[in-house]
N, C-alpha and C positions, 0 to 999 in steps of 0.2 A: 434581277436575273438569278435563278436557282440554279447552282452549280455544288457538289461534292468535292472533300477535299480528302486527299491521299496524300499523307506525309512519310515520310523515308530519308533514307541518310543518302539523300542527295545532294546535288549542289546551287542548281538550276530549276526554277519554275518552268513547268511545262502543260500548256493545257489542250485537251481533247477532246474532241466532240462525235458523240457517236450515237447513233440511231435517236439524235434528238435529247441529248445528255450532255452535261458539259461537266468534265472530272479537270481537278486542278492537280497537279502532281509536283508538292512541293516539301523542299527541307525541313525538316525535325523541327529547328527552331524558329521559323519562320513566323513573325504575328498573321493574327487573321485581317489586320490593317493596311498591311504589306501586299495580303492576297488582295484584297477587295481594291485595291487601287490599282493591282495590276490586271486587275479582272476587265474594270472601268477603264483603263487604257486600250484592252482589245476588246472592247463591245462591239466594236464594229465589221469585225475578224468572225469575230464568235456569233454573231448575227447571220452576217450571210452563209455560215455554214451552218447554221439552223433552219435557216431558211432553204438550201441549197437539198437540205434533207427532211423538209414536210412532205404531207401526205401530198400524192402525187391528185387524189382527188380537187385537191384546191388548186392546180394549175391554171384553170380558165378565171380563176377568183385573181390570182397573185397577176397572170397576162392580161388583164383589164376587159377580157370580152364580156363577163360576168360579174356580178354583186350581190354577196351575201343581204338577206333583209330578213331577220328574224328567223335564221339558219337556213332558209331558201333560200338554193344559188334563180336569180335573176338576170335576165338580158338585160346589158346595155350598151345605146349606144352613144358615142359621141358628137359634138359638132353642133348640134342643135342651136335655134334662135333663146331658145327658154327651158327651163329644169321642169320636167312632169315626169307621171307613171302612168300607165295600164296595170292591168293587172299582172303582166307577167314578164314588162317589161320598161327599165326606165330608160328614158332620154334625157343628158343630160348636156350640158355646155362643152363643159371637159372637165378634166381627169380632179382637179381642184374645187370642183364642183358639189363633187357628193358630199365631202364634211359640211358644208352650207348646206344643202338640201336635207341630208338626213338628221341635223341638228334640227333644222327649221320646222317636218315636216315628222321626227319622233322623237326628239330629243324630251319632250317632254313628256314621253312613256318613261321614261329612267327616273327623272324625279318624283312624278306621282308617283312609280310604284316603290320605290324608296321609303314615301312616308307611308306607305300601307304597309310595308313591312314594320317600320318603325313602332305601329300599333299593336302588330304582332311581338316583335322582342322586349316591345315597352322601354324603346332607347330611341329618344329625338335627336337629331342634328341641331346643328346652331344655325346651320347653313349647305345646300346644296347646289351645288355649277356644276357642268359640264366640262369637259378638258380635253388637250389635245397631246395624252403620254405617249411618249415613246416605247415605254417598257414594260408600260402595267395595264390594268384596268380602272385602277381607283386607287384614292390614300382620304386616310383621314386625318386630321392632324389636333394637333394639345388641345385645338381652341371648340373639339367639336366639329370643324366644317369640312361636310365631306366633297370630293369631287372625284366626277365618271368619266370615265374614256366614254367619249361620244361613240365608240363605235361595237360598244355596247348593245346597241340597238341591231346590229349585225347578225348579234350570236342567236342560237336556241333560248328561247325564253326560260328554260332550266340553267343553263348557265349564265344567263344575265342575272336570276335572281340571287343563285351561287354567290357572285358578288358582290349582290347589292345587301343580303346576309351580312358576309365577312367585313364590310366596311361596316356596319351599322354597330357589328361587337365589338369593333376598337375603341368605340365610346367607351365600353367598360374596358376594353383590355387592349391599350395600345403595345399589343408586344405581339408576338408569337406561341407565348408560351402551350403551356399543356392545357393551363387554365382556362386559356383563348380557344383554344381546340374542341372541348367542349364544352365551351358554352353555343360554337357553330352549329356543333350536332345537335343541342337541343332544337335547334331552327331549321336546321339540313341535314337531316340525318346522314343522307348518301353524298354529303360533302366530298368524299377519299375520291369517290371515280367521279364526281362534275368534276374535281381539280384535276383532276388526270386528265380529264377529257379537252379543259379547257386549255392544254398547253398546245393540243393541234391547233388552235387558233389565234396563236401569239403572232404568228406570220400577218395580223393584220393591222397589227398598231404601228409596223412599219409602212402602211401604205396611204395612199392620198394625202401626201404630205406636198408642199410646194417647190420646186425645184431648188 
């Protein structure tokens, strides 16, 4: 979760969420250990009033009548005997349905185009899976092996590849630094606004989850 912090001679942590922002307002001496755990205590706080403040355009996406598929909102409907599409609309079982469907059925657009990019940055994985985050889209980790939020498949194919970029350069640069930064732009130049872009669609890694 990306959040700002604002220190002052205060006494009390207090944090804000505003037009899709979340500022942390804490004391002078305060470590950044202290914030990050109290950040991870209200995730869930801080969540629905993220969500509470997305684009109003994802309404029918977030109320279930529609599904995003490759950045086109789609009909769907529920209740059905079996999982299929048309062209312009899917039926599916119910609401726990679609990470099984859309796994099954594009899940393996995400990793082919993974190692196609891979050829492009000339940085291979050890290993690629599919995942079901909560809070991101992907991580890479020590060993090399990356893994995708399945609902990746969801976004604009500009902003899936955006991520599938940014994972690929933690092979070399598992950090954030400036370093990490560009070496993205050699790959995405217009990286600054897909990351921008892609935080309208964070409201999605919290959904089709099982009760």
């Amino acid at each position: 979760m990306e959040y700002s912090i604002q220190r002052s001679r205060r006494r009390t942590l207090v944090i804000t969420v505003s037009e899709g922002k979340v500022m942390i307002k804490a004391p002078t001496g305060i470590s950044d250990a202290t914030i990050a755990a109290f950040m991870e205590n209200k995730r869930g706080w801080i969540e629905k009033k993220l969500q509470a403040q997305a684009d109003p355009k994802f309404s029918q996406i977030r109320s279930g009548l529609k599904i995003l598929d490759a950045g086109q909102e789609k009909q769907v409907v529920f209740g059905g005997q079996k999982n299929f599409e048309t062209s312009d609309t899917f039926f599916l079982k119910d609401f726990r349905a679609v990470r099984k469907y859309f796994e099954k059925t594009r899940g393996w657009i995400l990793t082919e185009m993974l190692y196609e990019f891979s050829k492009k940055v000339g940085m291979v994985p050890q290993g690629a899976a599919l995942h079901d985050f909560k809070a991101r889209w992907g991580s890479c980790d020590a060993e090399g092996k990356i893994k995708l939020n399945w609902r990746l498949t969801m976004l604009p194919s500009s902003l899936r590849d955006y991520v599938l970029i940014h994972e690929l350069c933690h092979l070399r640069e598992m950090n954030h630094s400036a370093a990490f930064w560009r070496l993205v732009a050699q790959y995405c130049p217009n990286y600054k606004t897909l990351r921008k872009e892609l935080k309208s669609y964070a409201f999605l890694t919290l959904l089709y989850r099982p009760e």
